[in-house]
Structure formats: C-alpha cells, structure tokens
NUKOLBA-705996 format. One record per residue (C-alpha): residue number from 1; residue in one letter; x, y, z. Coordinates in Angstrom, 3 decimals. Layout:
N
k = NUM; r = A; c1 = X; c2 = Y; c3 = Z
...
This chain:
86
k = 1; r = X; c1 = -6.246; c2 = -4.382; c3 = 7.646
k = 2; r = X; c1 = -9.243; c2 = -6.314; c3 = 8.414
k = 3; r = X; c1 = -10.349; c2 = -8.157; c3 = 5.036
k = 4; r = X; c1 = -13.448; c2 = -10.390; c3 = 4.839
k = 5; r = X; c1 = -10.817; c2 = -13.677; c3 = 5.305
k = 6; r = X; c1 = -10.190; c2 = -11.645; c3 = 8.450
k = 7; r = X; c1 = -7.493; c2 = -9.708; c3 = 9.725
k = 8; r = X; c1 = -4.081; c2 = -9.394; c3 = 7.854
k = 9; r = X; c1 = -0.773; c2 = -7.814; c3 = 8.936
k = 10; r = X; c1 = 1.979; c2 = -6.358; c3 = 7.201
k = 11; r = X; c1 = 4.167; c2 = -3.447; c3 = 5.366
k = 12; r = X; c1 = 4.355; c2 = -1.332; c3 = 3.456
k = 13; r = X; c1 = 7.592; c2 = -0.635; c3 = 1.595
k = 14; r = X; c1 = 8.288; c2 = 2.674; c3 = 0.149
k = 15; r = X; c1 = 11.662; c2 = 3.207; c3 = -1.403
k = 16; r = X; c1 = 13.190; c2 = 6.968; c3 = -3.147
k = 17; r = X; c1 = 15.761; c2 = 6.407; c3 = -5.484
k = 18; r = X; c1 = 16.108; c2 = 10.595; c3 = -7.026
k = 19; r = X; c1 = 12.534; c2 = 11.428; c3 = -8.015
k = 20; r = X; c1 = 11.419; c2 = 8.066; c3 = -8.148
k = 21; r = X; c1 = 9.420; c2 = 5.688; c3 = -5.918
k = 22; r = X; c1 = 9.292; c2 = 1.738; c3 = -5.385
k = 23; r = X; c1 = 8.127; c2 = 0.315; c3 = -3.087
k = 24; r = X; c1 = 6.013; c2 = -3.689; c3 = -1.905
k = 25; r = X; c1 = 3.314; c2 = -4.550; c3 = 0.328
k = 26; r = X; c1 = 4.567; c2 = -7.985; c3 = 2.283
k = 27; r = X; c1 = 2.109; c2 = -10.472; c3 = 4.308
k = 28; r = X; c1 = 2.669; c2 = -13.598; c3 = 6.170
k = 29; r = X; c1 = 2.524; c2 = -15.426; c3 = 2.661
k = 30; r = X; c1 = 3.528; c2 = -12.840; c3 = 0.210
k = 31; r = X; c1 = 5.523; c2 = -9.927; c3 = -1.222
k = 32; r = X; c1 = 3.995; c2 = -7.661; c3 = -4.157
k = 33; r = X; c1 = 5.535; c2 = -4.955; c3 = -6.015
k = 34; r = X; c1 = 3.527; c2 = -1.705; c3 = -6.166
k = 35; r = X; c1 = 3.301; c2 = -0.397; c3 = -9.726
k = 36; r = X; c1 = 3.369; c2 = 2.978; c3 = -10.978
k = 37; r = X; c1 = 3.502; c2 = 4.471; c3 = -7.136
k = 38; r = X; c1 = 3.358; c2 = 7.913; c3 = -7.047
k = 39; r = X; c1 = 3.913; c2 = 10.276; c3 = -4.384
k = 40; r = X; c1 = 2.361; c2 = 13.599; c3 = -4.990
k = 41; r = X; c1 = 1.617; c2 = 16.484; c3 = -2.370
k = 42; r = X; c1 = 1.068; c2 = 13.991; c3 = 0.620
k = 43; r = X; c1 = -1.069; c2 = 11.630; c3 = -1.610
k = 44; r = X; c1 = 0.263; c2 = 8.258; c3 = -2.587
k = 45; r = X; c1 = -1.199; c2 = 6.301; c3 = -5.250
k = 46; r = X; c1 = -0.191; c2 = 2.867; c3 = -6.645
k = 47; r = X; c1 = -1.142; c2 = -0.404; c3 = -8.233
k = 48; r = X; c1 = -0.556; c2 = -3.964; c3 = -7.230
k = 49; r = X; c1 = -1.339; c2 = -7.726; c3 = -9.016
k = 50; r = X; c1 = -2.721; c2 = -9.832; c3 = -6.568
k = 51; r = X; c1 = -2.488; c2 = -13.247; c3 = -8.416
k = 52; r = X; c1 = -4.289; c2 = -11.558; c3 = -11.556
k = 53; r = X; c1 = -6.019; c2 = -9.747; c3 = -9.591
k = 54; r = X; c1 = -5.943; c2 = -6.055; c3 = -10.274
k = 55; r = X; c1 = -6.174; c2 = -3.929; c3 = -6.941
k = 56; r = X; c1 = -5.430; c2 = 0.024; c3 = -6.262
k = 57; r = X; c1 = -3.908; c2 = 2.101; c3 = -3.480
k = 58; r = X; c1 = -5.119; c2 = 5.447; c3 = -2.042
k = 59; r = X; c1 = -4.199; c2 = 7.209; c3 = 0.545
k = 60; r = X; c1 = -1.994; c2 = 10.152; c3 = 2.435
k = 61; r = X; c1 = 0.265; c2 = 10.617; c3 = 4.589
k = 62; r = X; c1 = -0.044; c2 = 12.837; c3 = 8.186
k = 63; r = X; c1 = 3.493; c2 = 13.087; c3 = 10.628
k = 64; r = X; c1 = 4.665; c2 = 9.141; c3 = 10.733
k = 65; r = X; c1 = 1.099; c2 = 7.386; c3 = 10.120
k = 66; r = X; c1 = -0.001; c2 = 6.564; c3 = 6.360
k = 67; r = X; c1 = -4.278; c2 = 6.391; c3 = 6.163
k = 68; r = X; c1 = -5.523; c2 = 4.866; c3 = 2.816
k = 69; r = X; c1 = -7.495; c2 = 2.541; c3 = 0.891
k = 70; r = X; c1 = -6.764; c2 = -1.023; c3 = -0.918
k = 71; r = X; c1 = -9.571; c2 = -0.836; c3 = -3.858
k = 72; r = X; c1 = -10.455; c2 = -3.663; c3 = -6.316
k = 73; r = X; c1 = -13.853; c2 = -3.608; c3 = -8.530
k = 74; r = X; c1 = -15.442; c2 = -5.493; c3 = -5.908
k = 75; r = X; c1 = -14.674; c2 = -3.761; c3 = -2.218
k = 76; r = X; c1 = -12.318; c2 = -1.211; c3 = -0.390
k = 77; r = X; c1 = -10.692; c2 = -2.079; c3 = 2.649
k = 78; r = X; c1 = -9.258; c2 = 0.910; c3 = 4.545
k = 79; r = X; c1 = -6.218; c2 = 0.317; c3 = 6.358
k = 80; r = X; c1 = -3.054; c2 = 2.274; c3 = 7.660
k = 81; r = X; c1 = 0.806; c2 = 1.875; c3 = 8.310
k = 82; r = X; c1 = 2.981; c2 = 3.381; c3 = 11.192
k = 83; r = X; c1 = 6.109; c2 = 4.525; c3 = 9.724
k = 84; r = X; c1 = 8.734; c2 = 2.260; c3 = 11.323
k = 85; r = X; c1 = 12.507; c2 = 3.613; c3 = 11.298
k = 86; r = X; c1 = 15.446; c2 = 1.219; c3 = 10.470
C-alpha cells in the first residue's frame, strides 16, 4: 500500500476456525491482530490498534485478489492482497 511514509509491504492473515474469523496484518516491523473481522457476503470488515491508534478495514473479495481500504479519522489508503496458497 502506498502510505504518505511511502510504500509498505505485507499480509494479510485470515484464519476460519467453524464460523469464526482471525486473522493479522504483518509489515517489515510489525504484526497486528485484526479485531472483530467479519466476513459477510464477500465483504470483510475489521479493526486494528496501530500503537493507540484506532484504524478500520474495508473491503471485498473477487476470485484470489482482496480490494479494500485501511481507514483512520484522518486518511484512507486503498490497498489490495493476492491470495497466496501454502
């Protein structure tokens, strides 16, 4: 995602244990848990702390590429994730 301190790389995690979701978004420098991540016809939703910093995700899914948003009060930075198979 290209941010205003430039460009950052990363994943995102998504994990299905039954009905429910976990899941992380990992950088270079850090790991945070997404928070009450939802997936919900296509449409994933979450919530992340970045250092006190409150920050949303948006976004939906299309064959094995997820499209979607990182939103704080203060900017949105539209990104996306290739699904990568282990």
């Amino acid at each position: 995602m290209e941010t205003p301190h430039g460009t950052v790389n990363g994943f995102l995690t998504i994990n299905k244990d039954g009905k429910y979701y976990t899941g992380t978004v990992s950088t270079e420098d850090r790991t945070l848990d997404l928070m009450d991540l939802k997936i919900e016809n296509g449409v994933l939703t979450s919530k992340l702390d970045a250092d006190g910093y409150p920050l949303e995700i948006k976004g939906s899914f299309k064959d094995d590429v997820f499209s979607g948003e990182l939103i704080s009060s203060d900017f949105t930075i539209p990104f996306s994730a290739n699904k990568v198979i282990e």
